[in-house]
Wavefront OBJ file of the C-alpha trace (Angstrom):
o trace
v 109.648 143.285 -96.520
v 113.426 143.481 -95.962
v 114.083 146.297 -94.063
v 117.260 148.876 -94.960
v 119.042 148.874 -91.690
v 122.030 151.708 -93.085
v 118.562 153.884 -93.557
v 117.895 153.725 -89.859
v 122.010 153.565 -88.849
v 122.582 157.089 -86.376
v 125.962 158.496 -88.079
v 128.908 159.397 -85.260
v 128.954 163.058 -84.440
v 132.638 163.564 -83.779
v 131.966 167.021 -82.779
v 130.167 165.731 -79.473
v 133.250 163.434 -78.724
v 135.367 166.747 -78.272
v 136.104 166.929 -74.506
v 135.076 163.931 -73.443
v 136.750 161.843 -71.013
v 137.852 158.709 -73.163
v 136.888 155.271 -71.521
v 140.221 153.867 -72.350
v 144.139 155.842 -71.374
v 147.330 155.404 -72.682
v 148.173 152.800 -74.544
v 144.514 151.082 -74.631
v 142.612 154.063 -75.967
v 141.631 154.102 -79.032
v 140.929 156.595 -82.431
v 137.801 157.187 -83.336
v 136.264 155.385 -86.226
v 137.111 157.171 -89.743
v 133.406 158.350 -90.980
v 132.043 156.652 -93.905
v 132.013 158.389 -97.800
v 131.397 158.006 -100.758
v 132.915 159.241 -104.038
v 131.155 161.711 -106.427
v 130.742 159.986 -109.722
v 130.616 163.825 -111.584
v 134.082 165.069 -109.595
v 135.204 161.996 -108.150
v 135.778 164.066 -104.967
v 135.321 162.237 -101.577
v 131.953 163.651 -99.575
v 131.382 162.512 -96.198
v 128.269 160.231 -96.585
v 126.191 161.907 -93.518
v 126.297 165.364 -95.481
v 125.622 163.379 -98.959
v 122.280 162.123 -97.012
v 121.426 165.537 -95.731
v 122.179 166.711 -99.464
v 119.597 164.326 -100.911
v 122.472 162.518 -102.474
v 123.824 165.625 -104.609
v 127.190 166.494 -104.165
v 128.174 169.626 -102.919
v 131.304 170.438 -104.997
v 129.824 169.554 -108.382
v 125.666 169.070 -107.738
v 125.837 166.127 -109.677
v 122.817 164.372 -108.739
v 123.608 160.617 -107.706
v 121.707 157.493 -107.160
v 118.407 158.407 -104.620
v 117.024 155.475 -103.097
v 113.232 156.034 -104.054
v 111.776 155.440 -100.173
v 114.052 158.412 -99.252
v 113.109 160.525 -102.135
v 109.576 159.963 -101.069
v 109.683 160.778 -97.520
v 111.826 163.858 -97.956
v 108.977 165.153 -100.251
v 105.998 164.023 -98.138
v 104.673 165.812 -94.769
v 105.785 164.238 -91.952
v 103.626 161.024 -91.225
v 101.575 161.179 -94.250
v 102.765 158.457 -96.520
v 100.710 155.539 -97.085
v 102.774 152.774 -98.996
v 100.326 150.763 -101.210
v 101.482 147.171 -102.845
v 104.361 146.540 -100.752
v 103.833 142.967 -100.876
v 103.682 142.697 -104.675
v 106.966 141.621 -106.300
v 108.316 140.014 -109.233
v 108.198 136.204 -109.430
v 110.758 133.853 -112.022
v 107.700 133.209 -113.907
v 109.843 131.878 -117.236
v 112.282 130.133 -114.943
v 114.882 132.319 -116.541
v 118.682 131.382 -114.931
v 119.738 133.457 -112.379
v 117.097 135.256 -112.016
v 115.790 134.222 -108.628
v 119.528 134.455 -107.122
v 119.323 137.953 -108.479
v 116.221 139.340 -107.194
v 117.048 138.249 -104.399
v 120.383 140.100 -104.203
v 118.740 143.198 -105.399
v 116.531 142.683 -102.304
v 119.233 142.547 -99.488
v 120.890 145.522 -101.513
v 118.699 147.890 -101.350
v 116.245 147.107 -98.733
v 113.404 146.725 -100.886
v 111.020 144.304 -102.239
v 110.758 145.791 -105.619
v 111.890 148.073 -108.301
v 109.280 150.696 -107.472
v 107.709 152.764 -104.503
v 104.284 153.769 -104.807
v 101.434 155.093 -102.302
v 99.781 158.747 -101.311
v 101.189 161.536 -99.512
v 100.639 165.110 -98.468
v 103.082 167.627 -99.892
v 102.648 171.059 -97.778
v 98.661 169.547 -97.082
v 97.963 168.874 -100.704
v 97.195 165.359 -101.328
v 98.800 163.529 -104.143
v 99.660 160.054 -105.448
v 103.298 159.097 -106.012
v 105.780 156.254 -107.706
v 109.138 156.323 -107.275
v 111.637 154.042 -109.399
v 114.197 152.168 -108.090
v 117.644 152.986 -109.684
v 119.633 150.088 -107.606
v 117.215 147.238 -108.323
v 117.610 145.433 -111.670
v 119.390 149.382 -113.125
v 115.443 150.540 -112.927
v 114.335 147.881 -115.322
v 110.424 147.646 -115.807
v 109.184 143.962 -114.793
v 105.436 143.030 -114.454
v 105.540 144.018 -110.728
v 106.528 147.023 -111.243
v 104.190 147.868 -114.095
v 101.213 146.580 -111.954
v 102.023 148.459 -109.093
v 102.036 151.641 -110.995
v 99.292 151.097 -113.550
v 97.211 150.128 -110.121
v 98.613 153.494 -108.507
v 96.916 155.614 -111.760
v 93.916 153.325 -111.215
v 93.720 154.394 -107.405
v 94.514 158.135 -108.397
v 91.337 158.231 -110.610
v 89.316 156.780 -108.259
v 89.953 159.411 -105.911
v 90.248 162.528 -108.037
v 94.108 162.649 -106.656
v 96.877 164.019 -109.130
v 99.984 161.914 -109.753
v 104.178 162.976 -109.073
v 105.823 159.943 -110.831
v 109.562 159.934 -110.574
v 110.977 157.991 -113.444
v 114.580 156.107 -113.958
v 115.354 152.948 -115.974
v 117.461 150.726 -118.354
v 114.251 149.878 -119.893
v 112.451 146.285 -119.687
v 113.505 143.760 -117.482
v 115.039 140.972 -119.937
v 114.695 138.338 -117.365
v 110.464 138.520 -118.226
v 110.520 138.207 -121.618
v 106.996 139.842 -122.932
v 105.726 140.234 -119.698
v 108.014 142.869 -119.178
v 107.429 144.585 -122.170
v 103.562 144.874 -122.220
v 104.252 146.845 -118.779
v 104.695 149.814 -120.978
v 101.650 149.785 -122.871
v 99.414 148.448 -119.584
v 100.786 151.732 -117.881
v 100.192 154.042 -120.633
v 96.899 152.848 -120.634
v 96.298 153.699 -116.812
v 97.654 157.206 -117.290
v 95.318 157.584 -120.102
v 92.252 156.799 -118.123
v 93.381 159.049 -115.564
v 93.859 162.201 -117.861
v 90.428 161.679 -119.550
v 89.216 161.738 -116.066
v 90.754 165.382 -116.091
v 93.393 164.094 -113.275
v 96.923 166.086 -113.400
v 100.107 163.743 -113.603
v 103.725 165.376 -113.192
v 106.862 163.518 -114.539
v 110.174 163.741 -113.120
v 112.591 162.587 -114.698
v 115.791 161.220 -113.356
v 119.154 159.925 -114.586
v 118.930 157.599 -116.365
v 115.278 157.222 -117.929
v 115.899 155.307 -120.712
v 113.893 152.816 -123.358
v 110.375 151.824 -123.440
v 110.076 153.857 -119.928
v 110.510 157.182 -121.870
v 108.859 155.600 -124.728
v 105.613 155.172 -122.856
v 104.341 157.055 -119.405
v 107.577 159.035 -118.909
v 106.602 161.155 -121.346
v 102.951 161.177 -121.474
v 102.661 163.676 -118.209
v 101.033 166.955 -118.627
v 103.905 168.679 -116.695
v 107.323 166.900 -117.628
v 109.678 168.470 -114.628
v 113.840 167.027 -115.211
v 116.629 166.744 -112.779
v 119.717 168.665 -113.727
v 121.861 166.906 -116.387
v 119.786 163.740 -116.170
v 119.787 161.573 -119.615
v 116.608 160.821 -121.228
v 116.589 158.614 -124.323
v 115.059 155.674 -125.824
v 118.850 154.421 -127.013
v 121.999 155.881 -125.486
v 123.772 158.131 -127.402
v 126.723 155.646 -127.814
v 124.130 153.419 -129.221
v 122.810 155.796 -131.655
v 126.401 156.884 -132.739
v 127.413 153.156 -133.530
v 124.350 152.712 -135.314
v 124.533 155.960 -137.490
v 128.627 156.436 -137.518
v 128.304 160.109 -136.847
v 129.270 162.062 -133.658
v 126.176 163.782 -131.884
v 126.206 167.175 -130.084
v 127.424 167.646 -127.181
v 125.055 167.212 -124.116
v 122.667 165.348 -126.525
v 119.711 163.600 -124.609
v 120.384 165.618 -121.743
v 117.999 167.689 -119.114
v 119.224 170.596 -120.409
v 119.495 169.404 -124.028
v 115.674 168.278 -123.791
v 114.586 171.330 -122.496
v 116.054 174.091 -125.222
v 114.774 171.901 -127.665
v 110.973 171.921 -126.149
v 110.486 168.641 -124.883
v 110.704 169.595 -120.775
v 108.668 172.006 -119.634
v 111.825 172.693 -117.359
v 114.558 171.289 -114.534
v 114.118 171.092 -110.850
v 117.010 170.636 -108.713
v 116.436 168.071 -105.903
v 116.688 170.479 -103.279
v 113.969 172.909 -104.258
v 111.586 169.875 -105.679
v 109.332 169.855 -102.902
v 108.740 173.671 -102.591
v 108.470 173.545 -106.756
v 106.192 170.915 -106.832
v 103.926 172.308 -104.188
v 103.771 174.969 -106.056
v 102.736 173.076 -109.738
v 100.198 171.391 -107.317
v 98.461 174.279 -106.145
v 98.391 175.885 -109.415
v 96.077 173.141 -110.654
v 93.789 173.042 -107.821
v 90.271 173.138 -108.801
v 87.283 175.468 -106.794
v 86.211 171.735 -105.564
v 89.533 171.071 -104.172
v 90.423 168.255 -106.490
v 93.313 168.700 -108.697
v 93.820 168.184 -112.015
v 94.573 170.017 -115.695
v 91.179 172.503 -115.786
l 1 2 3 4 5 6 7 8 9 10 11 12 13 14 15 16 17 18 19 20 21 22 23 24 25 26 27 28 29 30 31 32 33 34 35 36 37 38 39 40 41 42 43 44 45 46 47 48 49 50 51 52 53 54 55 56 57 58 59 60 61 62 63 64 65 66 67 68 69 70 71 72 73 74 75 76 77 78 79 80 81 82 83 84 85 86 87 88 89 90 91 92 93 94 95 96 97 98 99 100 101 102 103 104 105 106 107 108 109 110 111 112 113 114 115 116 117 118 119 120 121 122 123 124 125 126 127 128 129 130 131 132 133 134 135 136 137 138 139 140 141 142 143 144 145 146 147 148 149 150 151 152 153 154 155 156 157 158 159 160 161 162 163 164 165 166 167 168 169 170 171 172 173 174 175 176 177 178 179 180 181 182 183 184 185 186 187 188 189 190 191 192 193 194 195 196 197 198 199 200 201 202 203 204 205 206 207 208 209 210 211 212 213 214 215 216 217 218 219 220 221 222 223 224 225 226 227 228 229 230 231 232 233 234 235 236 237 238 239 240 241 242 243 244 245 246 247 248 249 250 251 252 253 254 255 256 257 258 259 260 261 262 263 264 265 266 267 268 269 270 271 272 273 274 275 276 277 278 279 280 281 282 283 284 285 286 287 288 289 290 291 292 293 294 295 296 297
């Protein structure tokens, strides 16, 4: 597996340059490198990227929540040393010889660092045990190919097996074009996993990230027992500029998002990144049975 080297990059402290004796005088010395940023896509203010990464990728000015690369998003949830990745060599293969397509997963591969458009394995979260996906916003816009639905119908599979509960966190455009049907059966295959797993009594938590969109939200993004939102996040089977060229009519504002959802009763509520790992602890150890196995009674 390709391995992210920016993930592993140590960022220049400038502050530990101050009063030290610079290797180079006069004319030959020379300014210290300008820190990276990035830009805020809510603001469009510039945010030094060292304190975006120690923000979780939220921006300080506006807390718009931005692109989280879903190996980050796990380990900043899990204890330290308890992941166990599962499926990491499982990936999506050109199966219908579809142009392009092997030029672009590969692409999508040295971009992000990762094999695949998902994350999955077990962690501890404050010593409870749980299973855990994590989409992949940056590979393919999230899209749902047959790797991906494997590895997570396999990760529900693995959860009922061992009586574990389930944190999925959700984003996508929807199916993955370039697969044709094999793509789209993804959907029901997973819904069928997470259905086994809830007849077993097991617990499965949503969260749902911006954007989950199409036959994602139409299948096992919605079918949690606990369906937890990031702030402002858009959740939809069609966009709303979709919906408004289809029906010629001007929709509310905020329709289809976090906050939209959850007036209208379909969230059970919103989670800002920062305080997800103390809130879903919590939802976790709420639903812990006498026989310390978790799940809905």
């Amino acid at each position: 597996m390709a391995i992210n080297k920016d993930f592993f990059k140590k960022v220049l402290n400038l502050n530990s340059l101050e009063g030290e004796p610079n290797a180079k005088s006069g004319d030959e010395a020379e300014a210290a490198p300008a820190p990276e940023t990035v830009v805020c896509k809510g603001c469009k203010r510039t945010i030094a990227k060292d304190e975006f990464q120690r923000r979780l990728y939220v921006c300080p000015r506006c807390g718009r929540h931005m692109s989280f690369p879903p190996r980050e998003r796990v380990l900043a949830l899990a204890d330290e040393g308890s992941f166990v990745e599962f499926d990491a060599g499982l990936v999506g293969k050109n199966i219908l010889d579809f142009p392009g397509y092997d030029s672009k997963l590969d692409e999508m591969r040295d971009k992000t660092g990762e094999p695949e458009g998902v994350v999955t394995g077990r962690i501890t979260i404050s010593g409870c045990p749980t299973a855990i996906f994590a989409m992949n916003p940056d590979f393919i816009m999230g899209s749902m190919g047959a790797a991906v639905g494997e590895k997570i119908a396999r990760l529900f599979d693995y959860a009922t097996a061992e009586r574990l509960p389930v944190i999925g966190f959700t984003v996508s455009g929807g199916a993955r074009m370039h697969e044709g049907m094999l793509s789209l059966m993804q959907m029901a295959k997973v819904s069928g996993a997470v259905n086994r797993h809830s007849e077993a009594g097991g617990l499965y938590i949503a969260v749902l990230t911006d954007p989950t969109c199409g036959g994602v939200t139409a299948s096992f993004a919605m079918q949690a027992d606990i369906l937890v939102a990031e702030p402002k996040a858009l959740i939809a089977f069609a966009g709303p500029r979709v919906i408004e060229q289809t029906i010629h009519k001007k929709l509310p504002d905020g329709f289809q998002s976090a906050e939209f959802l959850l007036e209208h009763g379909f969230l059970d509520t919103i989670i800002p990144r920062q305080r997800q790992r103390a809130g879903l602890y919590r939802l976790l150890s709420l639903h812990r049975r006498e026989d310390g196995s978790y799940g809905r009674a």
